[in-house]
mmCIF file of the N, C-alpha and C atoms, coordinates in Angstrom:
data_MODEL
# 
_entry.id   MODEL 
# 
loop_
_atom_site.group_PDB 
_atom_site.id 
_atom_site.type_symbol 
_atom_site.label_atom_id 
_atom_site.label_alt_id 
_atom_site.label_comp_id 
_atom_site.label_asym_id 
_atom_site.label_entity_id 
_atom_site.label_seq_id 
_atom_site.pdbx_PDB_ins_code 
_atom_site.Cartn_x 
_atom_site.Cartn_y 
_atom_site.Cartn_z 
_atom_site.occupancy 
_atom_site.B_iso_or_equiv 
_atom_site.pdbx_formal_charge 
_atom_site.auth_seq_id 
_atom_site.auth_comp_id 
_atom_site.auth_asym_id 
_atom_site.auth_atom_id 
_atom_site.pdbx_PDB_model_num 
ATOM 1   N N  . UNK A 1 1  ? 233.175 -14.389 186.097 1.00 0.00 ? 1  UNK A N  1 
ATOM 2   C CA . UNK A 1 1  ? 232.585 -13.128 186.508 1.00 0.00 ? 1  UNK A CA 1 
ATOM 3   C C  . UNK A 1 1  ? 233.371 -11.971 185.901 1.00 0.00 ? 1  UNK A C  1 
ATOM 4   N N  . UNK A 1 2  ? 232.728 -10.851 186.032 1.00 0.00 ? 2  UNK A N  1 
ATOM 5   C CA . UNK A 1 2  ? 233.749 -9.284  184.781 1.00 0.00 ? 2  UNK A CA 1 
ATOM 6   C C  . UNK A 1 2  ? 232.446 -8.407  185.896 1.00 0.00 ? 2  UNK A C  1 
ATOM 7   N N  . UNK A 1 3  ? 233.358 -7.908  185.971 1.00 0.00 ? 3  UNK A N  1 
ATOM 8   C CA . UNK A 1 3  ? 233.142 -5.937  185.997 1.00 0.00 ? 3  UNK A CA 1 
ATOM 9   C C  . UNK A 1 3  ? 232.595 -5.752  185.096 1.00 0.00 ? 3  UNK A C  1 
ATOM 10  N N  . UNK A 1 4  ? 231.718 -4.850  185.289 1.00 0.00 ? 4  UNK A N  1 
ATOM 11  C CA . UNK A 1 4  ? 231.397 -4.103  183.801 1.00 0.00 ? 4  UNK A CA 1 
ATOM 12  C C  . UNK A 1 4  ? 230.908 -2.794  184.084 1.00 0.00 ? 4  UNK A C  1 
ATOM 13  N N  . UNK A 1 5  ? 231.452 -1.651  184.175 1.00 0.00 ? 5  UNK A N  1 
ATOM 14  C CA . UNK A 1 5  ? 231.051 -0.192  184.157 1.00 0.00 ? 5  UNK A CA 1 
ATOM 15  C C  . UNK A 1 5  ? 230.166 0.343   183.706 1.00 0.00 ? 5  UNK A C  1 
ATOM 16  N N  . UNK A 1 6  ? 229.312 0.963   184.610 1.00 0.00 ? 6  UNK A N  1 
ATOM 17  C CA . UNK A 1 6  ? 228.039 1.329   183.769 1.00 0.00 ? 6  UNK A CA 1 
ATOM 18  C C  . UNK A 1 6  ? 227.982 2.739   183.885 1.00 0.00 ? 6  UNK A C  1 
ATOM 19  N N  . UNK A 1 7  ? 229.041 3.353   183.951 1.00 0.00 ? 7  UNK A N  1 
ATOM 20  C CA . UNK A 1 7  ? 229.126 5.110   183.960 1.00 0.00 ? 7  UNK A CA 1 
ATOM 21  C C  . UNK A 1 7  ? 228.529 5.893   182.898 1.00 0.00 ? 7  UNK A C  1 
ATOM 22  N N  . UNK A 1 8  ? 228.132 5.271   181.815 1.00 0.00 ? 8  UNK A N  1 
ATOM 23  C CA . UNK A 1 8  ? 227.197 5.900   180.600 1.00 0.00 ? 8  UNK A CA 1 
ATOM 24  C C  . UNK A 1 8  ? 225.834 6.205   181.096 1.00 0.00 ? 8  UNK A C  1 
ATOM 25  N N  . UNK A 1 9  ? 225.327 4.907   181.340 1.00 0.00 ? 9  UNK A N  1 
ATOM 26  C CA . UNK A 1 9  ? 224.248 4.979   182.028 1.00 0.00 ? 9  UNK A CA 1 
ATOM 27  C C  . UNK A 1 9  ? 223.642 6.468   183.062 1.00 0.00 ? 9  UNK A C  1 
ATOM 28  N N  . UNK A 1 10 ? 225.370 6.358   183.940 1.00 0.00 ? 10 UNK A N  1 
ATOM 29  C CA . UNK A 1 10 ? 224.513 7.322   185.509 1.00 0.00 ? 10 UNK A CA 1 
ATOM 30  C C  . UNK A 1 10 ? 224.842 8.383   184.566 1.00 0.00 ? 10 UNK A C  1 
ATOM 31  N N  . UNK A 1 11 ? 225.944 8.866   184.097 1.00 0.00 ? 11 UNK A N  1 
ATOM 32  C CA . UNK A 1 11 ? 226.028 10.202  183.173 1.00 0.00 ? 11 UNK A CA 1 
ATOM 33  C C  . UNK A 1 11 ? 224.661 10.588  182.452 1.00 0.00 ? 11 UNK A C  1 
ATOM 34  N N  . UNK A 1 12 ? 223.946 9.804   181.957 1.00 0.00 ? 12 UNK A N  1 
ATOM 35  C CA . UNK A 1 12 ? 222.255 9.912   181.329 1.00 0.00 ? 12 UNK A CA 1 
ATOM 36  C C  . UNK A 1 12 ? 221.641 10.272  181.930 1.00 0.00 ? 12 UNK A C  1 
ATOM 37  N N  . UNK A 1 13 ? 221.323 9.523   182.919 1.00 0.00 ? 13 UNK A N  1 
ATOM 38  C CA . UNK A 1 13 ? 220.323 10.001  184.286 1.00 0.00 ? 13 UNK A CA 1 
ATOM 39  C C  . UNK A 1 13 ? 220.533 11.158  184.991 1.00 0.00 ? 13 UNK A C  1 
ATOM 40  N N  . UNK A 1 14 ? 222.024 11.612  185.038 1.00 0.00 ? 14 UNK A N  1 
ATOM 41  C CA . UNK A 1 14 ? 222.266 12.847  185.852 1.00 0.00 ? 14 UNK A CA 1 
ATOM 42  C C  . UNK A 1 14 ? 222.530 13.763  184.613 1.00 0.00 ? 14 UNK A C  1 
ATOM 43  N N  . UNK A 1 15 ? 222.492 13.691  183.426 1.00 0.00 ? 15 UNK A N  1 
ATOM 44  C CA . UNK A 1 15 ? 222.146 14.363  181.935 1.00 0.00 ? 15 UNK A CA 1 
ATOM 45  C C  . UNK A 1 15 ? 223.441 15.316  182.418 1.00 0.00 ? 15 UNK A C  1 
ATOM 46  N N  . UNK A 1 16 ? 224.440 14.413  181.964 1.00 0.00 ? 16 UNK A N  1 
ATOM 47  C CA . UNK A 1 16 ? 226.026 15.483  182.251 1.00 0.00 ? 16 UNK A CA 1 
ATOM 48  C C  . UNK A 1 16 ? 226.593 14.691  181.802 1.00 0.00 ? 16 UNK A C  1 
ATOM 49  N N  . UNK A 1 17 ? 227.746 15.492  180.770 1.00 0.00 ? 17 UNK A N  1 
ATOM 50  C CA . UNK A 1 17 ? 228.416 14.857  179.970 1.00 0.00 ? 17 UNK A CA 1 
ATOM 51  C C  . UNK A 1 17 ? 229.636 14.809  180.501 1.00 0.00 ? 17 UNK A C  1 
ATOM 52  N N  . UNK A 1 18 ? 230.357 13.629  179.380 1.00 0.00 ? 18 UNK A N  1 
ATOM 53  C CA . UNK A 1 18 ? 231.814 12.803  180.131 1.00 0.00 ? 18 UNK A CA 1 
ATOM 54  C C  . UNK A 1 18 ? 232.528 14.190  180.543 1.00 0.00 ? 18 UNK A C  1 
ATOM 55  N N  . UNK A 1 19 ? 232.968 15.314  179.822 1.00 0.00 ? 19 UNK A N  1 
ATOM 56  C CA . UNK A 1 19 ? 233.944 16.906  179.773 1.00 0.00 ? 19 UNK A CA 1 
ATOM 57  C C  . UNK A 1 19 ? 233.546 16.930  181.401 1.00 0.00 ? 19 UNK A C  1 
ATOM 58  N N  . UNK A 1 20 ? 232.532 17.369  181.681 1.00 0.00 ? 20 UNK A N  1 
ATOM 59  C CA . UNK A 1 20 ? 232.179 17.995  182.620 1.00 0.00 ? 20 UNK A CA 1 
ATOM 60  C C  . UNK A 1 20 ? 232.640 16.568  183.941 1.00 0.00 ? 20 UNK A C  1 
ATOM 61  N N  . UNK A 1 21 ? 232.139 15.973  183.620 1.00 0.00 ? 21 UNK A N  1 
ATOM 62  C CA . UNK A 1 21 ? 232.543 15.226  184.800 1.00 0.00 ? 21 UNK A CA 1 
ATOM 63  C C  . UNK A 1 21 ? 233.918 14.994  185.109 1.00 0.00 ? 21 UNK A C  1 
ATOM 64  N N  . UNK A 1 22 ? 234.543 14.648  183.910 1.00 0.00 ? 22 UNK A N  1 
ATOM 65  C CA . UNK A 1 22 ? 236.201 14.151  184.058 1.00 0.00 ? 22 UNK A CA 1 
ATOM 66  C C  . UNK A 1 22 ? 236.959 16.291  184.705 1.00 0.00 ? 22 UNK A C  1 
ATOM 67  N N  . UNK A 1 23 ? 236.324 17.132  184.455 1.00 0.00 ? 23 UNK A N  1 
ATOM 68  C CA . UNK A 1 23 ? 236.967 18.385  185.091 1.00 0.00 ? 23 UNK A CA 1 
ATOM 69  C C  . UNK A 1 23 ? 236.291 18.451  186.300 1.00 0.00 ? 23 UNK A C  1 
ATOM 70  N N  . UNK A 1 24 ? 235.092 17.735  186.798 1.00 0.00 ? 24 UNK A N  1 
ATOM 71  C CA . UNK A 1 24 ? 234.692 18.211  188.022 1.00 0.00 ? 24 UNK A CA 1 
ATOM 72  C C  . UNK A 1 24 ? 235.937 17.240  189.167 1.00 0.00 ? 24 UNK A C  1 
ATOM 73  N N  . UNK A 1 25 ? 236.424 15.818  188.535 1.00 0.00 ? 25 UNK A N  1 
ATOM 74  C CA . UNK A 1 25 ? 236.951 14.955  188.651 1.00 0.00 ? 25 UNK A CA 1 
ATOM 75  C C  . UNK A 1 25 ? 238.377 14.934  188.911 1.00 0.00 ? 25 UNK A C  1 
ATOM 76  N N  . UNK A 1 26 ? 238.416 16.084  188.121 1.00 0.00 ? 26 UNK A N  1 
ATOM 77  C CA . UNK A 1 26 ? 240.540 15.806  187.923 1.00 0.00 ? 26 UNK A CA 1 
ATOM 78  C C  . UNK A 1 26 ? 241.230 15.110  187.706 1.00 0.00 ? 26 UNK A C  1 
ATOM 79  N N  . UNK A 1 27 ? 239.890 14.329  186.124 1.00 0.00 ? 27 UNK A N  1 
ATOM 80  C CA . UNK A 1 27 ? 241.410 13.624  185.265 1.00 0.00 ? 27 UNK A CA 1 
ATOM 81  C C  . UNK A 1 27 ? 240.821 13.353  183.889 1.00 0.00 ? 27 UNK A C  1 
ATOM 82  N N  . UNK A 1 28 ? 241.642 13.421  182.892 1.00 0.00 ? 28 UNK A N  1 
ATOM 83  C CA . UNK A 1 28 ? 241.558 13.808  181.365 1.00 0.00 ? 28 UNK A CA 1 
ATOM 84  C C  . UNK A 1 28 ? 240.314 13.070  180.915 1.00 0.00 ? 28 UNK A C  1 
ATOM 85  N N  . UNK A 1 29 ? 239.772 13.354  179.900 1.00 0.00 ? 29 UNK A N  1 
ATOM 86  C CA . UNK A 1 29 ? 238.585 13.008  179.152 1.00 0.00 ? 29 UNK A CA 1 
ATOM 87  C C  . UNK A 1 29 ? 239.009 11.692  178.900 1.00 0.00 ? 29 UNK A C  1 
ATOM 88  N N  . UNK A 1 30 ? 240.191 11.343  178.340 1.00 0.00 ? 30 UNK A N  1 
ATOM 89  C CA . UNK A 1 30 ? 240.692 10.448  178.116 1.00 0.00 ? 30 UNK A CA 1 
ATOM 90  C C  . UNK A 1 30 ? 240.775 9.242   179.079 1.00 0.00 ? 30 UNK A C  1 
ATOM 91  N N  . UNK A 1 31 ? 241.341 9.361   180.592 1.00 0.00 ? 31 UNK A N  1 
ATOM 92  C CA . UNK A 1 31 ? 240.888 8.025   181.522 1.00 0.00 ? 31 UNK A CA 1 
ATOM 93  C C  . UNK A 1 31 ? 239.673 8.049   181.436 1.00 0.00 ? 31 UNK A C  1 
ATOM 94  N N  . UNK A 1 32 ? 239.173 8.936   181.286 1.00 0.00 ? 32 UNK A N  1 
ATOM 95  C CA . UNK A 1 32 ? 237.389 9.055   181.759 1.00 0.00 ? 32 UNK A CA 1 
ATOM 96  C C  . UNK A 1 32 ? 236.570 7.753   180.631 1.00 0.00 ? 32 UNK A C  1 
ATOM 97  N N  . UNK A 1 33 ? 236.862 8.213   179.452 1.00 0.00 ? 33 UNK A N  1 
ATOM 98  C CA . UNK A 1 33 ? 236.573 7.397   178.319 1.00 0.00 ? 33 UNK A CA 1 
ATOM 99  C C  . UNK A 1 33 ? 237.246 6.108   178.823 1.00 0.00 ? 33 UNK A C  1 
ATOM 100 N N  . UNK A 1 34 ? 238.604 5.906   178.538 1.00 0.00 ? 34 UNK A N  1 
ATOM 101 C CA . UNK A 1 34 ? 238.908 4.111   178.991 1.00 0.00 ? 34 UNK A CA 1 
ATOM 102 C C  . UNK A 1 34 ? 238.209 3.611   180.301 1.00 0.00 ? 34 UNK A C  1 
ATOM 103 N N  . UNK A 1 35 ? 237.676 4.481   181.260 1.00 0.00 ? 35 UNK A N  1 
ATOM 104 C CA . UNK A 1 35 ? 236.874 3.386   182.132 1.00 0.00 ? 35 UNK A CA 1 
ATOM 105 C C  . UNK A 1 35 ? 235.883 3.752   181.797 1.00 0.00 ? 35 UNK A C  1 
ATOM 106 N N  . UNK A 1 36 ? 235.371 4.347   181.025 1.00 0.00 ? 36 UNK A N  1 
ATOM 107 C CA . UNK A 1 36 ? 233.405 3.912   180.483 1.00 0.00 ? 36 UNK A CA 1 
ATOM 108 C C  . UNK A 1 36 ? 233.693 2.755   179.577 1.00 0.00 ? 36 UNK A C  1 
ATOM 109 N N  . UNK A 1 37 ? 234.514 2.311   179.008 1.00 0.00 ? 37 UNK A N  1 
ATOM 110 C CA . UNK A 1 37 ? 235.126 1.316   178.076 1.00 0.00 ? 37 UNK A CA 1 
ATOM 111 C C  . UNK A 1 37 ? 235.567 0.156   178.634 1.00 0.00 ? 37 UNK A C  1 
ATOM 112 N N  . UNK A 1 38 ? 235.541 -0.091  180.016 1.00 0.00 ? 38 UNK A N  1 
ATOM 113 C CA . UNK A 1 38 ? 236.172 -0.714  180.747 1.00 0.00 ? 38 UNK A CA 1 
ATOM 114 C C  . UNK A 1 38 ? 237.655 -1.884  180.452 1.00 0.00 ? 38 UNK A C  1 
ATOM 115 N N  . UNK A 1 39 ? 238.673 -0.472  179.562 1.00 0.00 ? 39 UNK A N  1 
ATOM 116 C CA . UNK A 1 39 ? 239.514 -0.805  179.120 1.00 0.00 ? 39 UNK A CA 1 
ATOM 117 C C  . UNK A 1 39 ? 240.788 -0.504  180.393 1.00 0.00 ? 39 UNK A C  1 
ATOM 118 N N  . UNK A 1 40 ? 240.336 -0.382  181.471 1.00 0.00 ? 40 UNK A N  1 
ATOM 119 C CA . UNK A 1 40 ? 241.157 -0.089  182.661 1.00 0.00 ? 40 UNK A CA 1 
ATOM 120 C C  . UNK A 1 40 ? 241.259 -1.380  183.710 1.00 0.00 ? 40 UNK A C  1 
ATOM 121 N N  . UNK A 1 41 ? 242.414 -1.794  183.798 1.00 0.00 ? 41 UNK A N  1 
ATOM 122 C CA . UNK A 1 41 ? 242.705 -2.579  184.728 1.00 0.00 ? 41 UNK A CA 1 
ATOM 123 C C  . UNK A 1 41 ? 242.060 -2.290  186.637 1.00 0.00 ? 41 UNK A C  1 
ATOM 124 N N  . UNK A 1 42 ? 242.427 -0.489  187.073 1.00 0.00 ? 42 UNK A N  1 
ATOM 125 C CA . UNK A 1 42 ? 241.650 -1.129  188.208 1.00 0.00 ? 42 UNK A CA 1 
ATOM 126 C C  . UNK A 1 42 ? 241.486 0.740   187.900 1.00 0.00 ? 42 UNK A C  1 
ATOM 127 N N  . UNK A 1 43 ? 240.750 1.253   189.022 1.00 0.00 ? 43 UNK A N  1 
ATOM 128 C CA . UNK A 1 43 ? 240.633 2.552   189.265 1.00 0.00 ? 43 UNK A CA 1 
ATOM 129 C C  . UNK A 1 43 ? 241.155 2.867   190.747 1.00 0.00 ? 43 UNK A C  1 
ATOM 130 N N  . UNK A 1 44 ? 241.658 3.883   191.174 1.00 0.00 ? 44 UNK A N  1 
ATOM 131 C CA . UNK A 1 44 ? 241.492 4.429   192.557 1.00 0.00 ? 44 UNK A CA 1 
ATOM 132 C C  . UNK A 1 44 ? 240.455 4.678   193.237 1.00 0.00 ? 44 UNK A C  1 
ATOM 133 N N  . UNK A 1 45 ? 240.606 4.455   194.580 1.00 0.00 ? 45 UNK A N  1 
ATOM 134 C CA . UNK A 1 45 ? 239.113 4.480   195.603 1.00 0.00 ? 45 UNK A CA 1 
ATOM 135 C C  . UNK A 1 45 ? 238.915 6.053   195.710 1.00 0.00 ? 45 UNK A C  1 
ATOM 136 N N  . UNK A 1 46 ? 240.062 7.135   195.508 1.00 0.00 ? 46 UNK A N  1 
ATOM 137 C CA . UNK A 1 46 ? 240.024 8.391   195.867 1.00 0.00 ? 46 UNK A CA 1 
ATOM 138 C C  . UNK A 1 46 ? 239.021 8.832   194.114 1.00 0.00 ? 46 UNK A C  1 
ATOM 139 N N  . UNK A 1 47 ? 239.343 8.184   192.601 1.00 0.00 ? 47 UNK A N  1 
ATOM 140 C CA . UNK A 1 47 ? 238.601 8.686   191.540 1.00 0.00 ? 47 UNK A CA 1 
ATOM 141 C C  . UNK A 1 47 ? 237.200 8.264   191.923 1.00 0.00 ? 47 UNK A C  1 
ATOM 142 N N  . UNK A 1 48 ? 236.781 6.908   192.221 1.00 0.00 ? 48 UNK A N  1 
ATOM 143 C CA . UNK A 1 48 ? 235.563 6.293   192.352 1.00 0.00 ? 48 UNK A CA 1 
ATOM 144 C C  . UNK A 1 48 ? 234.970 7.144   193.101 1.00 0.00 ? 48 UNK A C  1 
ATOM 145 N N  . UNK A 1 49 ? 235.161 7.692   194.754 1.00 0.00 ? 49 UNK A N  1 
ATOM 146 C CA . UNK A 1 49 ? 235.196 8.421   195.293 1.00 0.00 ? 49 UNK A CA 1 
ATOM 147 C C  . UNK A 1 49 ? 234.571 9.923   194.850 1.00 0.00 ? 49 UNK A C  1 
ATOM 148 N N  . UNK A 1 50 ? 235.353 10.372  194.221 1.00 0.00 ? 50 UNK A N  1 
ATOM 149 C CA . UNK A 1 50 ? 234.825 11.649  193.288 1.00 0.00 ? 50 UNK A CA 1 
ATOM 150 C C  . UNK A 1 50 ? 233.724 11.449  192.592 1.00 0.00 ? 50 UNK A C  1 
ATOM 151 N N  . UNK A 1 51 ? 233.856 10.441  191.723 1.00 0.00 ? 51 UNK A N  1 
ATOM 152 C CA . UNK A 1 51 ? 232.847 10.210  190.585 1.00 0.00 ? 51 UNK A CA 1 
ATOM 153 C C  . UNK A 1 51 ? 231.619 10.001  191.457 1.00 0.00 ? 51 UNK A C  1 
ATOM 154 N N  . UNK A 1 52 ? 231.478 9.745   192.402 1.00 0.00 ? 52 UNK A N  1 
ATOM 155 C CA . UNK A 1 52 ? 230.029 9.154   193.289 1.00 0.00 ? 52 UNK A CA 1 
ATOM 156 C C  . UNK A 1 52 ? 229.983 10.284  193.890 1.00 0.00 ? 52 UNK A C  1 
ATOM 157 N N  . UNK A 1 53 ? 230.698 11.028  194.446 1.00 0.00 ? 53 UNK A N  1 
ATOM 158 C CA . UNK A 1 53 ? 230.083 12.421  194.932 1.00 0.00 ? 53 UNK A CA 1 
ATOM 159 C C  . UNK A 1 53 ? 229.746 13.364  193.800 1.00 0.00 ? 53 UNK A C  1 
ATOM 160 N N  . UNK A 1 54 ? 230.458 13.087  192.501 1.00 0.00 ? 54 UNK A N  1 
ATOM 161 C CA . UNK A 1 54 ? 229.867 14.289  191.378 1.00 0.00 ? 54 UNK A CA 1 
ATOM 162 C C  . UNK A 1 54 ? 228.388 13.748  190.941 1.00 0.00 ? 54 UNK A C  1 
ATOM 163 N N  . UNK A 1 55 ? 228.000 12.421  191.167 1.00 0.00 ? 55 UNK A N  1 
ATOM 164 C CA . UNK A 1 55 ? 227.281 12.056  190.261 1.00 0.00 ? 55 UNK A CA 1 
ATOM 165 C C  . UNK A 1 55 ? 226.144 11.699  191.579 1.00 0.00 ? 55 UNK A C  1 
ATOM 166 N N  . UNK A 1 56 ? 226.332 12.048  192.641 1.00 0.00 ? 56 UNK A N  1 
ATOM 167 C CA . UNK A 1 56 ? 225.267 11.730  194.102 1.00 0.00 ? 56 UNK A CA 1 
ATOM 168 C C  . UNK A 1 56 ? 225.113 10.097  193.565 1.00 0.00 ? 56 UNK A C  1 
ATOM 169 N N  . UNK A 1 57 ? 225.824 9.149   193.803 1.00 0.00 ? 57 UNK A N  1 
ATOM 170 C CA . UNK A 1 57 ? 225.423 7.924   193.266 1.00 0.00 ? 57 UNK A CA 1 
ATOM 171 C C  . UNK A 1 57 ? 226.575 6.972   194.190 1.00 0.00 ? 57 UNK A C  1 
ATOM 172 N N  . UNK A 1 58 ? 226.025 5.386   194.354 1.00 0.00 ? 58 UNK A N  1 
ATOM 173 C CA . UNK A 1 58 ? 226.925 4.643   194.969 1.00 0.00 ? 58 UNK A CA 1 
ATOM 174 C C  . UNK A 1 58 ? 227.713 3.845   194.287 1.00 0.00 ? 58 UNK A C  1 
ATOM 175 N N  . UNK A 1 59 ? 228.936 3.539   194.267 1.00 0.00 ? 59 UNK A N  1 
ATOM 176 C CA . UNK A 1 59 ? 229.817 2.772   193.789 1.00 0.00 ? 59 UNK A CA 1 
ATOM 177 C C  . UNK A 1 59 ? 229.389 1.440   192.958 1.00 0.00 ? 59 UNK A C  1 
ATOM 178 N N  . UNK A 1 60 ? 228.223 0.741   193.233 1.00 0.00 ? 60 UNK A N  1 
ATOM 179 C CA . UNK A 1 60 ? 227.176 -0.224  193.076 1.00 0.00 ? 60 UNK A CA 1 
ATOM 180 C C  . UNK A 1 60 ? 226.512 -0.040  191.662 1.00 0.00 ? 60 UNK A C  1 
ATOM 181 N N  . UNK A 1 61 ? 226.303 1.572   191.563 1.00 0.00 ? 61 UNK A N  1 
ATOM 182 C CA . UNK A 1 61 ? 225.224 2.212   190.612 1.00 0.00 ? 61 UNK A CA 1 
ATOM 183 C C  . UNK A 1 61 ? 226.283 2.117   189.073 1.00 0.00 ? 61 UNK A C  1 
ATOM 184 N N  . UNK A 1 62 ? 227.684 2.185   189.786 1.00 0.00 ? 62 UNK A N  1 
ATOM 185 C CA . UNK A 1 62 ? 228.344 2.382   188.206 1.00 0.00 ? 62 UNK A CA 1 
ATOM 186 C C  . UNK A 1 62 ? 229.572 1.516   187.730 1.00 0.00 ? 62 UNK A C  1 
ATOM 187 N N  . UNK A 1 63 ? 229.155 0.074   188.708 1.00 0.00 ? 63 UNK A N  1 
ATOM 188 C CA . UNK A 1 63 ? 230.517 -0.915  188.652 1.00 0.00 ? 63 UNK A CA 1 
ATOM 189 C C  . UNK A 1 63 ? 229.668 -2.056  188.972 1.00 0.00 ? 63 UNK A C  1 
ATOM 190 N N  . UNK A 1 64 ? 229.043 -3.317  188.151 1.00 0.00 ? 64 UNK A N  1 
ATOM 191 C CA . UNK A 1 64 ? 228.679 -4.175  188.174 1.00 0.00 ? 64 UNK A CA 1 
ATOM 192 C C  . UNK A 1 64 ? 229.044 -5.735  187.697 1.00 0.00 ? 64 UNK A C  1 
ATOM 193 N N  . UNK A 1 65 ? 228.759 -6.362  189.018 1.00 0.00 ? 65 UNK A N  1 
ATOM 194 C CA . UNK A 1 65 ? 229.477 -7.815  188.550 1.00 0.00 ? 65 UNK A CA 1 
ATOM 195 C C  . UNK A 1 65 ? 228.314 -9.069  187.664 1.00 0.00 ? 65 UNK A C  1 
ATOM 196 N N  . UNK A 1 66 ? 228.875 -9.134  186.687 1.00 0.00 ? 66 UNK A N  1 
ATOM 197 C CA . UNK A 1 66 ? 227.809 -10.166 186.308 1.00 0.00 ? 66 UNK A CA 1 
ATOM 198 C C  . UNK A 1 66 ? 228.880 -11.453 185.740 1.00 0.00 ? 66 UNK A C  1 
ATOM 199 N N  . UNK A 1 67 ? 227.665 -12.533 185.622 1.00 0.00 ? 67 UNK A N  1 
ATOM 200 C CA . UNK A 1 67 ? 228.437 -13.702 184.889 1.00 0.00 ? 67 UNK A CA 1 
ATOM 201 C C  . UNK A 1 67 ? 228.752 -13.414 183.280 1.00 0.00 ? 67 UNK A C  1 
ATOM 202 N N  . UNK A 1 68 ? 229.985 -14.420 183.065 1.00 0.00 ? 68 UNK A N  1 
ATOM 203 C CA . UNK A 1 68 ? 230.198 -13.285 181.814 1.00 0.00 ? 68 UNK A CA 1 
ATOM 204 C C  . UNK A 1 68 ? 229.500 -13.792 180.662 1.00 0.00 ? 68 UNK A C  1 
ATOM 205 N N  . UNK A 1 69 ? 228.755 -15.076 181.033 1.00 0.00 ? 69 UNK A N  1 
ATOM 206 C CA . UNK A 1 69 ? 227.461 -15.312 179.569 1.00 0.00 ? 69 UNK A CA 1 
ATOM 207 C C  . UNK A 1 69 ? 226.344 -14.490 179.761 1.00 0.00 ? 69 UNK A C  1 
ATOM 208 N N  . UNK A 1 70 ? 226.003 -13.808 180.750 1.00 0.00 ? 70 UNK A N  1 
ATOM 209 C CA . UNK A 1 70 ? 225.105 -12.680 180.605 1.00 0.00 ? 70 UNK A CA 1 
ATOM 210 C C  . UNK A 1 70 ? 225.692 -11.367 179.812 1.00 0.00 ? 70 UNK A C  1 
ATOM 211 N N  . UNK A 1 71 ? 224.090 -10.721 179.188 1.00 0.00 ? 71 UNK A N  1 
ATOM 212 C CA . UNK A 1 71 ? 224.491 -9.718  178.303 1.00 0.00 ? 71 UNK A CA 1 
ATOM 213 C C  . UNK A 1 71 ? 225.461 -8.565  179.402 1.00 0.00 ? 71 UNK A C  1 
ATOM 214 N N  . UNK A 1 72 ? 225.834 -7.412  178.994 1.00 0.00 ? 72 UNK A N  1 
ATOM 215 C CA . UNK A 1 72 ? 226.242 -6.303  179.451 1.00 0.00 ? 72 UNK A CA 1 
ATOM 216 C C  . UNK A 1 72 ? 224.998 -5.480  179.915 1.00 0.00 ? 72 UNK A C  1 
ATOM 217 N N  . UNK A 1 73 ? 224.791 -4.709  181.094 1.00 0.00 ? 73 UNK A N  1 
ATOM 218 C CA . UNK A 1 73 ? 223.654 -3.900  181.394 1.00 0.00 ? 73 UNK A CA 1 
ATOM 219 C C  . UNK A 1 73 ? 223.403 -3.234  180.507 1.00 0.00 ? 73 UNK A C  1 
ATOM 220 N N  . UNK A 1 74 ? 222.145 -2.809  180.203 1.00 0.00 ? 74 UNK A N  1 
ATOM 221 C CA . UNK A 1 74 ? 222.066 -1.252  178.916 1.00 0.00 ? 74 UNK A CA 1 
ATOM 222 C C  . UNK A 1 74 ? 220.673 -0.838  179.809 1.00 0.00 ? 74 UNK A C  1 
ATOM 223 N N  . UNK A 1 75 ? 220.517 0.442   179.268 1.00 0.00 ? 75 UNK A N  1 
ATOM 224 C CA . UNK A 1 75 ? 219.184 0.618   179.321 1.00 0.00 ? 75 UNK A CA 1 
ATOM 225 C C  . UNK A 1 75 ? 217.781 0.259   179.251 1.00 0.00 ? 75 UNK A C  1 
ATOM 226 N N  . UNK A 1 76 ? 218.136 -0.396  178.252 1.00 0.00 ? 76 UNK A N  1 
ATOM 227 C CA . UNK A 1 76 ? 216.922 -1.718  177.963 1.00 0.00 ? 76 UNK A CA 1 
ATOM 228 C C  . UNK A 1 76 ? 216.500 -2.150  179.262 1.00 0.00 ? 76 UNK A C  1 
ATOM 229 N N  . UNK A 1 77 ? 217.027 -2.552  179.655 1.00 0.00 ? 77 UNK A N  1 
ATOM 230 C CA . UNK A 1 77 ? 217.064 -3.991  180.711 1.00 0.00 ? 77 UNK A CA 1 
ATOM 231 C C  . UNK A 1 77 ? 215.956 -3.624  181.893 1.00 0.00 ? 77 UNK A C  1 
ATOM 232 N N  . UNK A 1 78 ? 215.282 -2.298  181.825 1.00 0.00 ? 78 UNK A N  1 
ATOM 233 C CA . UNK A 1 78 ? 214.543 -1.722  182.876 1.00 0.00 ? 78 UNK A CA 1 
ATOM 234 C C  . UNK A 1 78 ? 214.726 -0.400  183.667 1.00 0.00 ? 78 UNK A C  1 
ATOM 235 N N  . UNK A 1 79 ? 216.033 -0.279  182.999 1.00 0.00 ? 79 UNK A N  1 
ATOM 236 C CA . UNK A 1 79 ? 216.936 1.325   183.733 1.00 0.00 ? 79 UNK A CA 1 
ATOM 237 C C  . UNK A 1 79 ? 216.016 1.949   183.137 1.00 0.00 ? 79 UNK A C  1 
ATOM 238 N N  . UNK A 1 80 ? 215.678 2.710   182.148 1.00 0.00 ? 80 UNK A N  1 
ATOM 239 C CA . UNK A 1 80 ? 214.783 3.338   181.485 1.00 0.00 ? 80 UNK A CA 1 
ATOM 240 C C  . UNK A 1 80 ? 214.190 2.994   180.450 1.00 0.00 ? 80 UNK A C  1 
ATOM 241 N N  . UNK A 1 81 ? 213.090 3.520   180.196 1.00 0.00 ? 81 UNK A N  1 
ATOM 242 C CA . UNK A 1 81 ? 211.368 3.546   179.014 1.00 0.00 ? 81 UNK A CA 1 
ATOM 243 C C  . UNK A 1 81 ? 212.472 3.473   177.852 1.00 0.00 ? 81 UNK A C  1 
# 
């Protein structure tokens, strides 16, 4: 099983880019990018926290567990046309 971050995704849907979120957030463009990359070992419940109140969205919407021979979520998949 893997995590797999789907914060690109809700950033689309709520049509707001990574800048804006990582300052509504209070923390560099830079963590912001390594966990859309899910090059981060874990996150804080207080960032997750933020990010779901900036983005009106549940923890569910932007952190998904799949098996890891399944593809990665994308858009395709039914999120959007």
């Amino acid at each position: 099983m893997a995590i797999v971050v789907t914060l690109d995704i809700m950033l689309a849907r709520r049509k707001m880019k990574s800048r804006d979120l990582a300052a509504a957030v209070g923390i560099t463009e830079q963590n912001l990018s390594l966990l859309k990359s899910g090059k981060v070992k874990g996150v804080r419940f207080s960032t997750l926290e933020a990010i779901c109140a900036t983005l009106e969205c549940q923890p569910g919407d932007i952190l998904v567990c799949q098996p890891d021979d399944e593809p990665a979520p994308t858009e395709a998949r039914g999120q959007r046309p």
